[in-house]
BAMAR-283954 format. One record per residue (C-alpha): y, z, x negated; residue number from 1; residue in one letter. Coordinates in pm, 1 decimal, decimal comma. Example, Ala and Ser with C-alpha at 12.3 -4.5 7.8 and 13.67 -1.06 7.14 Angstrom:
<pt Y="-450,0" Z="780,0" X="-1230,0" nr="1" rest="A"/>
<pt Y="-106,0" Z="714,0" X="-1367,0" nr="2" rest="S"/>
! end
This chain:
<pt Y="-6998,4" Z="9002,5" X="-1480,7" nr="1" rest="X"/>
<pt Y="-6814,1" Z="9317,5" X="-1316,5" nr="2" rest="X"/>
<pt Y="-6859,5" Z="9217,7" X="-935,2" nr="3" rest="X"/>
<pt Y="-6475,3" Z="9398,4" X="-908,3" nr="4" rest="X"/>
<pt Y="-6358,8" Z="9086,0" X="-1063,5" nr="5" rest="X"/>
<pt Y="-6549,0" Z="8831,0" X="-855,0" nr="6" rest="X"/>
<pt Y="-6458,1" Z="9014,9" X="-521,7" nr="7" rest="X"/>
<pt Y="-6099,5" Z="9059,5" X="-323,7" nr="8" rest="X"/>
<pt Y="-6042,7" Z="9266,2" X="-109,0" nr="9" rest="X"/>
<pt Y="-5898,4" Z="9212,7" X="242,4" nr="10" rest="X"/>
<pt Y="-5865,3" Z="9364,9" X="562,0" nr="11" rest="X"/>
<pt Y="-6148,5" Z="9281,0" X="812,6" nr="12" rest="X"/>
<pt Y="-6061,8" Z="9262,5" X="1197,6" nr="13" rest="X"/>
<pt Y="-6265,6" Z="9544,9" X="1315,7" nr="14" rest="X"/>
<pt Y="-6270,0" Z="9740,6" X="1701,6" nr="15" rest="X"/>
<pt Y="-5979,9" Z="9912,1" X="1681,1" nr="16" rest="X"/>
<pt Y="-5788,5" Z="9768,3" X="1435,1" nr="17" rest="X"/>
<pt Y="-5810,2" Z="9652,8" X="1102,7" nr="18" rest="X"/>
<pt Y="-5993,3" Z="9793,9" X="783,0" nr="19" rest="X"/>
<pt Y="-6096,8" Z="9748,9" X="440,1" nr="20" rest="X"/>
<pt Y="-6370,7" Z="9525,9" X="315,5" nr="21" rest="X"/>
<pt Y="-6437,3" Z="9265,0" X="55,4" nr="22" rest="X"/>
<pt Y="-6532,2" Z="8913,1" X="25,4" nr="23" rest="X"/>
<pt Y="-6571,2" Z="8695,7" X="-283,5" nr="24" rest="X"/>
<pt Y="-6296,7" Z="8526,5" X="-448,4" nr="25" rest="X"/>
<pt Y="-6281,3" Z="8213,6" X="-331,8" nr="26" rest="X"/>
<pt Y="-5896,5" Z="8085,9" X="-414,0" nr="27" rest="X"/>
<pt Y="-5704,3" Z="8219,7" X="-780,4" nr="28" rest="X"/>
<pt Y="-5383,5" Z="8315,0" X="-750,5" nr="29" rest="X"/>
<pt Y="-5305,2" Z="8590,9" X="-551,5" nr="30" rest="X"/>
<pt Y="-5614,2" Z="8799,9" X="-447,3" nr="31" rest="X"/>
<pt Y="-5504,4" Z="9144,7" X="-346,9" nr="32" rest="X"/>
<pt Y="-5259,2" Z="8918,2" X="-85,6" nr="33" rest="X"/>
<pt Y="-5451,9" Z="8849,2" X="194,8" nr="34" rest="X"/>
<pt Y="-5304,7" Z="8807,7" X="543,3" nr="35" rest="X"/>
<pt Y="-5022,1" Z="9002,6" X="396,7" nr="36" rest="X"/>
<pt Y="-4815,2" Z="8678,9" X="381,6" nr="37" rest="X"/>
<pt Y="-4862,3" Z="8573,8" X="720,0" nr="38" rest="X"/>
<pt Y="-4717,5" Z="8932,6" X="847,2" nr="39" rest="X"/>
<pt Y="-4426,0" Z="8903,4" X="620,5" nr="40" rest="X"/>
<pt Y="-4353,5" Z="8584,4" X="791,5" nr="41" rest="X"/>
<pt Y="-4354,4" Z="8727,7" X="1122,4" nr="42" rest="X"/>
<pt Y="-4144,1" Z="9024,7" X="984,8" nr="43" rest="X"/>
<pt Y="-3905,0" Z="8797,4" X="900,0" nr="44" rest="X"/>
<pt Y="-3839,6" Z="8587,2" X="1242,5" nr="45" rest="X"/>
<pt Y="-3868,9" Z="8901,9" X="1407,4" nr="46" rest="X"/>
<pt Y="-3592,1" Z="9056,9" X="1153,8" nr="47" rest="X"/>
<pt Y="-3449,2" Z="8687,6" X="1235,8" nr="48" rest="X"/>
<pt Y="-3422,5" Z="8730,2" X="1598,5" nr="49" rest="X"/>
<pt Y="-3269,2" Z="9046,0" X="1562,6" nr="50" rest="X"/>
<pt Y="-2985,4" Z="8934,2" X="1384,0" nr="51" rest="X"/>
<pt Y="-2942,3" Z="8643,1" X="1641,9" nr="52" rest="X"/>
<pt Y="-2955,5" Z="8881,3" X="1907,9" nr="53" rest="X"/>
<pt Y="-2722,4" Z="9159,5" X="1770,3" nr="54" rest="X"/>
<pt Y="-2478,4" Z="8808,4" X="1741,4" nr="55" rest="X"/>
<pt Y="-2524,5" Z="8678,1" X="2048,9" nr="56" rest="X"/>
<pt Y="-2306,2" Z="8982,9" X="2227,5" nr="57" rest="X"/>
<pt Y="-2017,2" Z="8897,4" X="2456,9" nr="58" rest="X"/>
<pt Y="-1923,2" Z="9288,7" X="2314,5" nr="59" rest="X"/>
<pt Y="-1626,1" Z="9252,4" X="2067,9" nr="60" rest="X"/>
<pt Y="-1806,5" Z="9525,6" X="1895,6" nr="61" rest="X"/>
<pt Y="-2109,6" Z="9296,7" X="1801,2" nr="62" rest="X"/>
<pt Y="-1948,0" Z="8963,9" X="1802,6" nr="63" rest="X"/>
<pt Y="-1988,5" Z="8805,2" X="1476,2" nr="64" rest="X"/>
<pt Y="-1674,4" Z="8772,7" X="1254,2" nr="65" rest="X"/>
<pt Y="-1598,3" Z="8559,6" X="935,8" nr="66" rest="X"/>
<pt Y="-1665,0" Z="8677,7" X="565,6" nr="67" rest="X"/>
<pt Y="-1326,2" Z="8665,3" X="426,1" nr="68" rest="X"/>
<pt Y="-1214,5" Z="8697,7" X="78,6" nr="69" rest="X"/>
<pt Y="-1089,7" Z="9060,4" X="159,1" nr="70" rest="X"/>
<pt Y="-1494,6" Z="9174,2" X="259,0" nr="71" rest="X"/>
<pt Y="-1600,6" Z="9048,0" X="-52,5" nr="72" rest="X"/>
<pt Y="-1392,3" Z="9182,2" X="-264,3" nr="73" rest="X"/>
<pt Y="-1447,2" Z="9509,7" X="-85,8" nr="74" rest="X"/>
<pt Y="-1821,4" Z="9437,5" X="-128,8" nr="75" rest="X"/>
<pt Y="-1793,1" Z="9413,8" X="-443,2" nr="76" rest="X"/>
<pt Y="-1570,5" Z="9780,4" X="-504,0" nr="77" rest="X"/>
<pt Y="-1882,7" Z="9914,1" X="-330,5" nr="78" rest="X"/>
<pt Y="-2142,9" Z="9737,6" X="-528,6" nr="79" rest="X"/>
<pt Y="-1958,4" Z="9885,0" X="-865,5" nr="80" rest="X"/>
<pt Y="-1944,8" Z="10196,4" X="-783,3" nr="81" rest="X"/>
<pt Y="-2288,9" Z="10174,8" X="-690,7" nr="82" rest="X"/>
<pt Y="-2344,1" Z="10039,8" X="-1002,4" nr="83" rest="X"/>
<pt Y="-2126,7" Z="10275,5" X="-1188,2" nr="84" rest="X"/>
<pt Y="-2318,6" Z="10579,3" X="-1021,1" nr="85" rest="X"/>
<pt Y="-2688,3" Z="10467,3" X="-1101,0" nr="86" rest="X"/>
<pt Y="-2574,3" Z="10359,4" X="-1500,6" nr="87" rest="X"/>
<pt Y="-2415,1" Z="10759,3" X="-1466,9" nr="88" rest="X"/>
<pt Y="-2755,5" Z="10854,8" X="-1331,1" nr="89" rest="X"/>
<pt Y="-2967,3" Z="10722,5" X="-1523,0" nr="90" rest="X"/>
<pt Y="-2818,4" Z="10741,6" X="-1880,7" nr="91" rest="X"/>
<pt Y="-2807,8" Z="11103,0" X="-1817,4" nr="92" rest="X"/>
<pt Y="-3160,6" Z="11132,5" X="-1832,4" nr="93" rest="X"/>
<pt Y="-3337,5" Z="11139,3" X="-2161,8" nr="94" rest="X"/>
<pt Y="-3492,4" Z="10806,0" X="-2109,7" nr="95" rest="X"/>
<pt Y="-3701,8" Z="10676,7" X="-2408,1" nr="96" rest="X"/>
<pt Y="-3750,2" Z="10341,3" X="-2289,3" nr="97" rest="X"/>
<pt Y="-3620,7" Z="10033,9" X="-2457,0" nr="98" rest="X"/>
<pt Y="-3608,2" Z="9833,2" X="-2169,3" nr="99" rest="X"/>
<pt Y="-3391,2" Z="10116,4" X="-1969,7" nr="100" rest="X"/>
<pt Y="-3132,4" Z="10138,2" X="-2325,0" nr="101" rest="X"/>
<pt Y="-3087,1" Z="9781,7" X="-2279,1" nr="102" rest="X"/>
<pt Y="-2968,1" Z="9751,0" X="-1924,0" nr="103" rest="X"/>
<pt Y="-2789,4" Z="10037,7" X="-2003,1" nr="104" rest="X"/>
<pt Y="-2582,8" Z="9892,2" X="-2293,4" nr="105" rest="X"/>
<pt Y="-2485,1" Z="9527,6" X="-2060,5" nr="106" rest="X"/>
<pt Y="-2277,8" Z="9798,7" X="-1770,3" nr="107" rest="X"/>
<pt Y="-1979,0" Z="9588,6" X="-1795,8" nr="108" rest="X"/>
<pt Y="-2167,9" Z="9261,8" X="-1813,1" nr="109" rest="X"/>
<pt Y="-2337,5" Z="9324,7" X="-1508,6" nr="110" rest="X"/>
<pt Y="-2017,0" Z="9436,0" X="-1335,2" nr="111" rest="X"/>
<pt Y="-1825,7" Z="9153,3" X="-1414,1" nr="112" rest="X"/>
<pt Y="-2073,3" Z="8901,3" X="-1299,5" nr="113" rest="X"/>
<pt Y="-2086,4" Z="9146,5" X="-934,4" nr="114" rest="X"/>
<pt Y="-1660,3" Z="9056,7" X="-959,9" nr="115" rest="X"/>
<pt Y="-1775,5" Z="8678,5" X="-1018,6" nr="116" rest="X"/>
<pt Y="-1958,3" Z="8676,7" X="-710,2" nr="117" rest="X"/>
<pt Y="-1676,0" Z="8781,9" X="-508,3" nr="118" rest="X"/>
<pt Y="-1443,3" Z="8541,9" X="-598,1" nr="119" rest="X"/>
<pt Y="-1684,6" Z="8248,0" X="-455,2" nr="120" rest="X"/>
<pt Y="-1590,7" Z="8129,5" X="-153,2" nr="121" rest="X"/>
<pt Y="-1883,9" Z="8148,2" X="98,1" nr="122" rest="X"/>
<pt Y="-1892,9" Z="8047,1" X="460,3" nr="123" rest="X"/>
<pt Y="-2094,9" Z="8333,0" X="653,1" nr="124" rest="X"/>
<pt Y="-2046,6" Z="8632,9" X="902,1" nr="125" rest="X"/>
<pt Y="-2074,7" Z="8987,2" X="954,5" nr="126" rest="X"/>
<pt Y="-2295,4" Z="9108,1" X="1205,2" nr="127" rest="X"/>
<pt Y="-2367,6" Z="9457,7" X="1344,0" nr="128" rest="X"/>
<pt Y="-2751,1" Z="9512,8" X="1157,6" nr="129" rest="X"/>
<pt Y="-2991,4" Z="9792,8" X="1207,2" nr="130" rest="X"/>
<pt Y="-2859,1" Z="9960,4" X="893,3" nr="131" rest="X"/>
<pt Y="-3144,0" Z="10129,4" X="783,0" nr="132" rest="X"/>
<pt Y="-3403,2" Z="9848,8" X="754,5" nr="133" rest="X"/>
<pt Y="-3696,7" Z="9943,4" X="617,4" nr="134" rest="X"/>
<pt Y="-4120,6" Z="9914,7" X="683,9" nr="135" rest="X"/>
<pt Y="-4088,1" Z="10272,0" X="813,4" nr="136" rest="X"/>
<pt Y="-3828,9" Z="10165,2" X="1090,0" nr="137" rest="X"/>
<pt Y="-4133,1" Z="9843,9" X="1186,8" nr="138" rest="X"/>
<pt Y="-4429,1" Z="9954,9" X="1426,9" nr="139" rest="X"/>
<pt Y="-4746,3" Z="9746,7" X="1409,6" nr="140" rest="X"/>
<pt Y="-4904,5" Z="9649,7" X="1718,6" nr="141" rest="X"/>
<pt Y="-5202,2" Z="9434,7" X="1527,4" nr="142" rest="X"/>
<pt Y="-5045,3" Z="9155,1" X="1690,1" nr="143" rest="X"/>
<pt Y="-4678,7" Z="9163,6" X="1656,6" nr="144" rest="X"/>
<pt Y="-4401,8" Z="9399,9" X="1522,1" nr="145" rest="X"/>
<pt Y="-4166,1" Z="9622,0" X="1652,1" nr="146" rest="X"/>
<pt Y="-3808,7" Z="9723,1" X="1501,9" nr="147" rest="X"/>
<pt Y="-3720,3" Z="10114,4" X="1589,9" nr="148" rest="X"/>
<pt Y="-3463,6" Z="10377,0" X="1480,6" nr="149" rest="X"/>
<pt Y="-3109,2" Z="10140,6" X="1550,1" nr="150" rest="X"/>
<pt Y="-2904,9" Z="10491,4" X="1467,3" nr="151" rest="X"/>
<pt Y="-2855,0" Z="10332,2" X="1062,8" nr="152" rest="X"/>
<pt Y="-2859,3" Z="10534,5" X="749,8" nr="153" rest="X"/>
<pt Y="-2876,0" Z="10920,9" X="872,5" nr="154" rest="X"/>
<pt Y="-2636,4" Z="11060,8" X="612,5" nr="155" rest="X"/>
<pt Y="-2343,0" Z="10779,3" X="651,0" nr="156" rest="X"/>
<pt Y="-2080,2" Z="10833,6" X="898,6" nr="157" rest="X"/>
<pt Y="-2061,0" Z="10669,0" X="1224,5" nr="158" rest="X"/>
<pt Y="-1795,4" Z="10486,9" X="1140,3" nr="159" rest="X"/>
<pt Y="-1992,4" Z="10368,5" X="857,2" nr="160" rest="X"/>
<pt Y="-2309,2" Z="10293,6" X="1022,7" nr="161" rest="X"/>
<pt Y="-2103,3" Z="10096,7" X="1270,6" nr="162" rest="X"/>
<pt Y="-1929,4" Z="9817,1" X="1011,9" nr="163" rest="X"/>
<pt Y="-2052,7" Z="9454,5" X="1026,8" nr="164" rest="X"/>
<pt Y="-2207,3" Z="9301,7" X="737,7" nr="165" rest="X"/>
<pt Y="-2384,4" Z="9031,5" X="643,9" nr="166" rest="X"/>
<pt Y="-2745,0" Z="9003,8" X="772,9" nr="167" rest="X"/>
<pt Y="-2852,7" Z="8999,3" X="413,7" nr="168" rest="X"/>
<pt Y="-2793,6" Z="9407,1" X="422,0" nr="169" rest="X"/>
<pt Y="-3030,7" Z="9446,7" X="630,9" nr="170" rest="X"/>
<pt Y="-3253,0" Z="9197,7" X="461,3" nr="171" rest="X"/>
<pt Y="-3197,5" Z="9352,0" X="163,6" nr="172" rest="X"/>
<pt Y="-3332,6" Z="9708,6" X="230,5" nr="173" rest="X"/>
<pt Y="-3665,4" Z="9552,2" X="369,3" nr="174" rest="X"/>
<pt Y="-3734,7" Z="9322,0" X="58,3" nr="175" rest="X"/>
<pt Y="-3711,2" Z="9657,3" X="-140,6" nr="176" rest="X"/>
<pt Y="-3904,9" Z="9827,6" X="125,9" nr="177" rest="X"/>
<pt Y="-4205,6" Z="9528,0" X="64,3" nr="178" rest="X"/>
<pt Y="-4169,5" Z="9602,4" X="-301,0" nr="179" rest="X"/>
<pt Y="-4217,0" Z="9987,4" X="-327,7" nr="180" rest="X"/>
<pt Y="-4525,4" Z="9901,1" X="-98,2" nr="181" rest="X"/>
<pt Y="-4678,6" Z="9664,0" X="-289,9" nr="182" rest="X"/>
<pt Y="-4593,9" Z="9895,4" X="-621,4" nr="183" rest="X"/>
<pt Y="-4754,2" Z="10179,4" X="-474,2" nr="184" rest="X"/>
<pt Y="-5100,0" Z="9940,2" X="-320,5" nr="185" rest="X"/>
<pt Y="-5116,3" Z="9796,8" X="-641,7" nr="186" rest="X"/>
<pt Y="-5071,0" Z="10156,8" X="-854,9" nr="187" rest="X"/>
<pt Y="-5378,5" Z="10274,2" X="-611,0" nr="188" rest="X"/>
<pt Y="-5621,8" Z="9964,4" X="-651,1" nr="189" rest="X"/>
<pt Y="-5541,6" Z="10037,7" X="-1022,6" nr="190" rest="X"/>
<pt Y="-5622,1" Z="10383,2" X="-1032,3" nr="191" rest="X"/>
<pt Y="-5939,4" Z="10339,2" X="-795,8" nr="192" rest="X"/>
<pt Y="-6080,3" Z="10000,8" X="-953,8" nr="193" rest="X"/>
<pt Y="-5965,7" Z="9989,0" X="-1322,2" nr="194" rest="X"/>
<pt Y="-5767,4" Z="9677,0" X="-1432,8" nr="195" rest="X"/>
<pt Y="-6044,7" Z="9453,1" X="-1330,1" nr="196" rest="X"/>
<pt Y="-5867,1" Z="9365,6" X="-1013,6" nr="197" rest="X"/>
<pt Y="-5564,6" Z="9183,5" X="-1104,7" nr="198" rest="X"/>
! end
């Protein structure tokens, strides 16, 4: 058998950091995952503890505030015309996927189910978040993680950048963040291994 399928690789703990090696299999599941799980899980208290401490301000300016019906429905004005710009975007492109055509066809479906979600009634608060929350805004000690860059999204206003929202903006931007990562990891173990590492 192709010793690429009986092998996973994972990062060894080496002087100076950390770097590539591999080791056999010994679990199915997910191979290519590694300790990656266990830093996500720190990400996430440490994106946590943010949140708490941005909330925790006597400062009017970062004390939290109730989601009212009036923030959601403006979330949801922003979230169409998001919405309304990508579908704009991307149907002007000759796209010859069937896939893409479908999505594109359901528009108004997935808008009104966006204005369904802002007529529920939910019980949360908006925070001042980073803005811009992403792995490039996270430095890596090997131990722990830092969160830099607290100046938000470059090309909004200030007045923009400075709006509360709920914590699951922030949140939000970094789950996307772990996906493009993982995307582009598994595009390259692809490219150098052959589809004999799943």
């Amino acid at each position: 058998a192709d010793v690429r399928r009986r092998s996973t690789l994972r990062w060894r703990r080496r002087r100076g950091g950390w770097s590539p090696g591999w080791r056999r299999r010994r679990s199915p599941g997910r191979p290519l995952v590694g300790p990656h799980l266990e830093w996500a899980s720190l990400l996430g208290r440490r994106t946590a503890e943010l949140h708490v401490a941005l909330a925790s301000s006597k400062d009017p300016t970062f004390a939290p505030e109730p989601l009212t019906s009036q923030d959601r429905v403006a979330l949801f004005h922003g979230a169409r015309r998001l919405t309304r710009q990508v579908f704009r975007d991307v149907g002007s492109r000759d796209v010859a996927s069937d896939d893409v055509q479908r999505v594109l066809k359901r528009e108004d479906e997935i808008i009104e189910r966006l204005r369904r979600l802002s007529t529920i009634p939910v019980q949360a608060y908006r925070v001042r978040c980073h803005g811009d929350l992403h792995l490039g805004q996270v430095l890596w000690t090997g131990k722990d993680f830092y969160l830099i860059d607290f100046e938000g999204e470059p090309s909004r206003s200030l007045g923009w950048r400075r709006l509360k929202r709920p914590a699951a903006f922030d949140l939000a931007g970094m789950i996307r963040s772990l996906h493009y990562a993982g995307q582009a990891a598994a595009l390259r173990v692809s490219l150098e291994f052959g589809k004999t590492v799943d």
